[in-house]
C-alpha positions as CSV (number, residue, x, y, z in Angstrom):
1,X,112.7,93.2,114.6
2,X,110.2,91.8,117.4
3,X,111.2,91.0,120.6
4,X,112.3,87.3,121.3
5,X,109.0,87.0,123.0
6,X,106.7,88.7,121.2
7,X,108.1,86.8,118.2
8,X,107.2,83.3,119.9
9,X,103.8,84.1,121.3
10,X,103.4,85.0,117.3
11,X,104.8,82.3,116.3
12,X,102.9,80.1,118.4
13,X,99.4,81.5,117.3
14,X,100.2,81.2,113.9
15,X,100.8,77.7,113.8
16,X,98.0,77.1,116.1
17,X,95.9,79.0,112.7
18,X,97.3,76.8,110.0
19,X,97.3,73.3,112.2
20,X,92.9,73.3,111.0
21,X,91.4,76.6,113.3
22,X,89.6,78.3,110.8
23,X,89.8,81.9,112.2
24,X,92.3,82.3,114.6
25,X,92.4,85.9,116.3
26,X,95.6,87.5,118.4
27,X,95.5,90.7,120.3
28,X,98.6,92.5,120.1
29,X,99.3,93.8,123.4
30,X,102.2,96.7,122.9
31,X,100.1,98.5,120.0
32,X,96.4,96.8,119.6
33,X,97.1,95.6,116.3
34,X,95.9,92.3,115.9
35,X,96.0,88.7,113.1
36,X,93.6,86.6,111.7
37,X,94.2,83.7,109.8
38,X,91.1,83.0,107.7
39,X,90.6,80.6,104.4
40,X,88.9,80.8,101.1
41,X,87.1,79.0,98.7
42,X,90.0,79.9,95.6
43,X,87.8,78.9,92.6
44,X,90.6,79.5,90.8
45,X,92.6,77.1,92.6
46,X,90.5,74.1,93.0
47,X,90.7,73.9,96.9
48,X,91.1,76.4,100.0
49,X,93.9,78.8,101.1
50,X,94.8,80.3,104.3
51,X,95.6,83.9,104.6
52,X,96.3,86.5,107.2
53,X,95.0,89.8,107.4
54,X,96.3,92.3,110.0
55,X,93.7,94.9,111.5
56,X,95.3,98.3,112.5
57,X,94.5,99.1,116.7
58,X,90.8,100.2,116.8
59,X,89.9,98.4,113.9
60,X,86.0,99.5,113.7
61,X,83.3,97.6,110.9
62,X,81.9,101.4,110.5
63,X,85.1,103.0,109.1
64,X,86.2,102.1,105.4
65,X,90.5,101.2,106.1
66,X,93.1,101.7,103.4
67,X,93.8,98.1,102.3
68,X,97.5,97.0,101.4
69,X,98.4,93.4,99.5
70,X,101.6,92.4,100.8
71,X,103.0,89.5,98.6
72,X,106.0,87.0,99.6
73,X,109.0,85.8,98.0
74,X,110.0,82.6,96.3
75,X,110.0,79.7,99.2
76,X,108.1,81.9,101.6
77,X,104.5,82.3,103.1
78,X,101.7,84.3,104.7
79,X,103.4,84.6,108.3
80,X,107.2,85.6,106.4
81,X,106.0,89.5,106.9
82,X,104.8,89.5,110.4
83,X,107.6,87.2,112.0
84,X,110.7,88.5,110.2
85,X,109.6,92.5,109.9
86,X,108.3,94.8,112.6
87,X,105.1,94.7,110.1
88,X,102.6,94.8,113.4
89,X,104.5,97.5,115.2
90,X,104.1,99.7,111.6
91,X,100.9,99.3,111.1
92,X,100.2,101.1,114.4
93,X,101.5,104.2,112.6
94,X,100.1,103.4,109.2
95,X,96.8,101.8,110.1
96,X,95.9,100.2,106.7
97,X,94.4,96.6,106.5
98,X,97.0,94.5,105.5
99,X,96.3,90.4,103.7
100,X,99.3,88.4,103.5
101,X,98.1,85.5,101.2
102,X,100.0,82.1,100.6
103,X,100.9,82.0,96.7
104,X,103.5,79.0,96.8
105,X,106.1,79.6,94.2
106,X,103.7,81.0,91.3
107,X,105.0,84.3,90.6
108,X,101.5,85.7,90.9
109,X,100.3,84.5,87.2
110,X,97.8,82.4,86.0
111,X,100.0,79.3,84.4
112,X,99.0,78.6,81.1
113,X,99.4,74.7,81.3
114,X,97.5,74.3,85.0
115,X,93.9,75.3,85.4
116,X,94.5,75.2,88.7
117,X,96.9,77.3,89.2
118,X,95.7,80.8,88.1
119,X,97.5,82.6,90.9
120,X,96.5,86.1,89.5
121,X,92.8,85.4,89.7
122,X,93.5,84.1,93.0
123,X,94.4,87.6,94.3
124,X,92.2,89.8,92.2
125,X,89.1,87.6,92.2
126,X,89.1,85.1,94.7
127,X,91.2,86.1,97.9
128,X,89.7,90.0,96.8
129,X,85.8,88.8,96.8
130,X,86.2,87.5,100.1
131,X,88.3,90.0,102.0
132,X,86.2,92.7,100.9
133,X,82.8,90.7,102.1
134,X,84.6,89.8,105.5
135,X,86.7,93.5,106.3
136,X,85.4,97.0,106.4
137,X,87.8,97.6,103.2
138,X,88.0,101.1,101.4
139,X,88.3,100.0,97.5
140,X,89.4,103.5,96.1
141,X,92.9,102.9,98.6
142,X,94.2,99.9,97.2
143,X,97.7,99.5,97.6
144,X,99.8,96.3,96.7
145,X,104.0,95.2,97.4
146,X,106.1,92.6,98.3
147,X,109.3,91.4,98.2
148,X,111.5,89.5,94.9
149,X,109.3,87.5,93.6
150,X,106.3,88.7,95.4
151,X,107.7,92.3,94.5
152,X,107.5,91.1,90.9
153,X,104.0,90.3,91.3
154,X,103.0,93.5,93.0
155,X,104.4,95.6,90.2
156,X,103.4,93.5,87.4
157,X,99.5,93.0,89.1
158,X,99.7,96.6,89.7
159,X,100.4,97.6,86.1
160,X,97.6,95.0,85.3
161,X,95.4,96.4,87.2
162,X,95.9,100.0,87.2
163,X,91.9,101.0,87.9
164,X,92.2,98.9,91.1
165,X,95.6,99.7,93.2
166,X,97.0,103.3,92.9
167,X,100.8,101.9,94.4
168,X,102.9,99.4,93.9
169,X,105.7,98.7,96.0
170,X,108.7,96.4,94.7
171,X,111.7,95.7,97.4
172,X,114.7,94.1,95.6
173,X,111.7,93.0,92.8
174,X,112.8,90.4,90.5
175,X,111.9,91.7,87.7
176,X,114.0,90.4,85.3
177,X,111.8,87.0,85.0
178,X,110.6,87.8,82.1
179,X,114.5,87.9,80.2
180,X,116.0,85.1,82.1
181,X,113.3,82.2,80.0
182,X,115.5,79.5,78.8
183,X,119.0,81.3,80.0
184,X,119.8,78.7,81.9
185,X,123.3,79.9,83.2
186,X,121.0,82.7,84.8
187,X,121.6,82.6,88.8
188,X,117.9,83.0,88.5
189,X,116.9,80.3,86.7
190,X,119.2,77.9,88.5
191,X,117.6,78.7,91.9
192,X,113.4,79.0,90.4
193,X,113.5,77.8,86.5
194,X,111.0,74.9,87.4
195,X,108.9,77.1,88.7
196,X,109.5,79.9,86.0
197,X,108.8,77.0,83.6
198,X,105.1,76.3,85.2
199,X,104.4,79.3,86.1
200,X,104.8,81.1,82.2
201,X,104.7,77.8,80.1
202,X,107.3,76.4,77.6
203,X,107.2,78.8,74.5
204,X,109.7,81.1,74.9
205,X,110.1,84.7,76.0
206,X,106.6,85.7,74.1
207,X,104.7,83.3,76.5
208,X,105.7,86.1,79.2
209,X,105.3,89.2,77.7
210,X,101.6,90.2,79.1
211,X,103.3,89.5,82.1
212,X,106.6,91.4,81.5
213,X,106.7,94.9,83.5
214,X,108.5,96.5,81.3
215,X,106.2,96.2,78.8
216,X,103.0,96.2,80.8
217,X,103.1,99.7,82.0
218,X,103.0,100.8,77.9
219,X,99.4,100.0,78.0
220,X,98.5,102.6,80.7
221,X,98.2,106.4,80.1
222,X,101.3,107.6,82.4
223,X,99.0,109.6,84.5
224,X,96.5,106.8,85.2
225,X,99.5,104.3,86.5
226,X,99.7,103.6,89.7
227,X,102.5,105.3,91.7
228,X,105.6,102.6,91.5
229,X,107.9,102.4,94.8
230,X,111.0,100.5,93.9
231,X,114.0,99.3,96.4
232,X,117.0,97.6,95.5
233,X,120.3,96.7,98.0
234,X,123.6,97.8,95.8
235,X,124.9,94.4,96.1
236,X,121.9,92.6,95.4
237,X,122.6,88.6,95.1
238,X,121.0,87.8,92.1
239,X,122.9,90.1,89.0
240,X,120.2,90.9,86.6
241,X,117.7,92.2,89.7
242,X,119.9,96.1,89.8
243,X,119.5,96.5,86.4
244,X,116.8,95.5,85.6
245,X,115.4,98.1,88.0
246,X,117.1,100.7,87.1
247,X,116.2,100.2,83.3
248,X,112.6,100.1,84.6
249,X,112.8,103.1,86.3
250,X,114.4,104.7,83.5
251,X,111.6,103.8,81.0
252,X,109.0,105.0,83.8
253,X,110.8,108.4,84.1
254,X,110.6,108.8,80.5
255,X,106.7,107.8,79.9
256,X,106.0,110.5,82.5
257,X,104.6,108.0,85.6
258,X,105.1,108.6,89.3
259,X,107.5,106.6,90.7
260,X,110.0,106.6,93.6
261,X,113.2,104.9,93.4
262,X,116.0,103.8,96.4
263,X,119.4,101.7,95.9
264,X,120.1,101.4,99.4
265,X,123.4,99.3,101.0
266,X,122.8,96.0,101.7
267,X,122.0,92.3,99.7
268,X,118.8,90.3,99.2
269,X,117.7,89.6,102.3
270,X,115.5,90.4,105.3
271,X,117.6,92.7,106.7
272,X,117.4,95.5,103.5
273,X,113.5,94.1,103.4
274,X,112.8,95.4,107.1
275,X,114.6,98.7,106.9
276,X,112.7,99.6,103.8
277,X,109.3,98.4,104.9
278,X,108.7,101.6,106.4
279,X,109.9,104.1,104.0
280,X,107.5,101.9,101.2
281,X,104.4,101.9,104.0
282,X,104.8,105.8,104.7
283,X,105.0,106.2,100.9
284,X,101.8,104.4,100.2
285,X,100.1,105.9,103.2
286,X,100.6,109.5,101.2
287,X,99.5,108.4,98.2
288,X,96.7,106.4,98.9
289,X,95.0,109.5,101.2
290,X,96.0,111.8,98.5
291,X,94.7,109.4,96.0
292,X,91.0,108.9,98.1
293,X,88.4,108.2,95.9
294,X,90.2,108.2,92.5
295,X,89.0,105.2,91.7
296,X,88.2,101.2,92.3
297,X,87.0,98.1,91.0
């Protein structure tokens, strides 16, 4: 984790960013790496978001960076990464571009009862138009994680959009939100069914099933997937999370797509998150340099 002070000057800077500054910059001192906050015009959303975007030490406009979409869980934000993990201090070693976007509680889909609310075409259109105008962004190395809710989203947007990112990364990914509609004795639904209920509509499990990974990866050749990263704590909090990945991986292991796979000791929570960020961002680092130029859009 950051140092007490390092975590405070961040701190500080970051709510400087999302008090009105519309681009606020800090310098990293112990590795170069450095934040911006910066807003767009989300079309799909009716009104403007913040975002951050960290730029690896060096950061040059005349060299094409490996970009990664890191995704937050249910309740969090776009500072949850870089004040809670040693995010900064890893992207000295793994110098991708990284955007942390603010998605509220929307599970990364575009609701079918709120126009404004199409959270999907908020990352893929929106938030991607503008970061790719604004950052010297390689489009061939996409990669895209995050963590429960948002690690449901990477995985699910990833097998949506298997031409654009070639990894996903999913740390104790809840993707079981697709089987818990309607169970309302569900620890899931007890904690998010509100925002389940927005977020996929009120008709029953076929309202999710475009959005439902297990399913979704069926309409991808196996060898055009993107390469799926999954870790999961043993003792994981909420009961249908461990299974459900492991029946995942089982149906990805039987299709024939690349996929790496860790149930490690721990719960669901920001200590198992930190320890795996690494392991996920060396991961993605190999496969999107071995992947260069397989494809984009």
């Amino acid at each position: 984790m950051p140092s007490r002070r390092y975590a405070c000057v961040l701190t500080a800077v970051l709510a400087f960013s999302a008090a009105g500054c519309a681009t606020a910059t800090l310098h990293v001192r112990n590795n170069g790496v450095r934040v911006e906050t910066d807003t767009v015009n989300a079309a799909s959303l009716g009104r403007r978001v913040a975002y951050n975007v960290v730029l690896p030490s060096g950061y040059e406009s005349n060299t094409r960076y490996p970009i990664l979409w890191l995704l937050h869980g249910y309740s969090g934000g776009k500072d949850d990464w870089p004040r809670r993990t040693d995010l900064l201090k890893e992207i000295a070693r793994y110098p991708f571009i990284v955007v942390l976007p603010d998605a509220e509680n929307s599970w990364y889909v575009n609701a079918p009862s709120d126009s404004r609310a199409a959270y999907e075409s908020f990352i893929t259109v929106d938030l991607y138009n503008d970061v790719t105008r604004r950052f010297s962004v390689d489009t061939s190395r996409q990669a895209i994680a995050g963590l429960s809710m948002g690690g449901y989203g990477a995985v699910m947007l990833g097998l949506r959009h298997p031409r654009r990112y070639r990894f996903a990364g999913g740390l104790s990914a809840a993707l079981s939100v697709a089987s818990v509609m309607g169970q309302t004795d569900s620890v899931l639904w007890k904690g998010t069914g509100k925002s389940i209920l927005k977020a996929f509509g009120k008709d029953g499990p076929a309202s999710v099933a475009e959005y439902d990974p297990l399913r979704t990866f069926r309409n991808t050749s196996a060898d055009s997937l993107p390469y799926v990263f999954l870790a999961i704590g043993t003792h994981d909090d909420y009961p249908s999370f461990l299974p459900t990945n492991r029946a995942f991986t089982d149906s990805l292991r039987a299709y024939g797509a690349r996929y790496e796979y860790h149930e490690v000791p721990g719960r669901h929570s920001w200590v198992l998150w930190g320890a795996e960020l690494e392991p996920m961002l060396r991961s993605a680092w190999a496969v999107l340099n071995a992947d260069a130029g397989a494809g984009s859009s």
